[in-house]
C-alpha positions as CSV (number, residue, x, y, z in Angstrom):
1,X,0.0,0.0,0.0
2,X,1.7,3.5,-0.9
3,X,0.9,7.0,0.4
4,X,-1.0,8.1,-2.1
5,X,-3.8,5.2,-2.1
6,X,-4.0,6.3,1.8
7,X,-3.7,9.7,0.9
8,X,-6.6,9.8,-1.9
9,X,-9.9,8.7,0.2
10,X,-8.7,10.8,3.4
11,X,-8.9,13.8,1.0
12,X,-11.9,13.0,-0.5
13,X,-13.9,12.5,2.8
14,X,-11.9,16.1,4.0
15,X,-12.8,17.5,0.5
16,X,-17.0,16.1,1.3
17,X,-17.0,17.4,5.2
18,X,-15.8,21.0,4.1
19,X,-18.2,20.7,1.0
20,X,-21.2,20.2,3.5
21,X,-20.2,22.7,5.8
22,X,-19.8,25.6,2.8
23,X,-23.0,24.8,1.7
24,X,-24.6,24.5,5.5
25,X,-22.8,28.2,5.9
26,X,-24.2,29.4,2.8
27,X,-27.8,28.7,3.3
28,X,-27.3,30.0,6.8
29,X,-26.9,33.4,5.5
30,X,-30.0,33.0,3.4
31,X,-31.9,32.6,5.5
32,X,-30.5,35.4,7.8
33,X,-31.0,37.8,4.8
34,X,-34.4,36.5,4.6
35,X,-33.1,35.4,1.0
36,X,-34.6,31.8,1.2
37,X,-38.5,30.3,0.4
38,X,-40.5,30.2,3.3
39,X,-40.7,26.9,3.6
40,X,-36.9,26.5,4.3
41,X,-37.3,28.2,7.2
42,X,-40.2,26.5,8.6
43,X,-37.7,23.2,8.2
44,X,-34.8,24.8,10.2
């Protein structure tokens, strides 16, 4: 097993968590602004 076969899914699974959390962040300001459809807030 080499570095790069341990490096590649650690990366990806870093890569999906800060993914998640930009988008989480993103919508958070939305719906701050009062940017978002009603019914997104009703689910938060």
């Amino acid at each position: 097993m080499t570095w790069a076969e341990i490096a590649q899914p650690v990366l990806a699974g870093l890569a999906g968590m800060l993914g998640a959390y930009v988008a989480e962040s993103g919508l958070g300001t939305l719906r701050r602004r009062g940017l978002c459809p009603q019914r997104w807030n009703r689910d938060r």
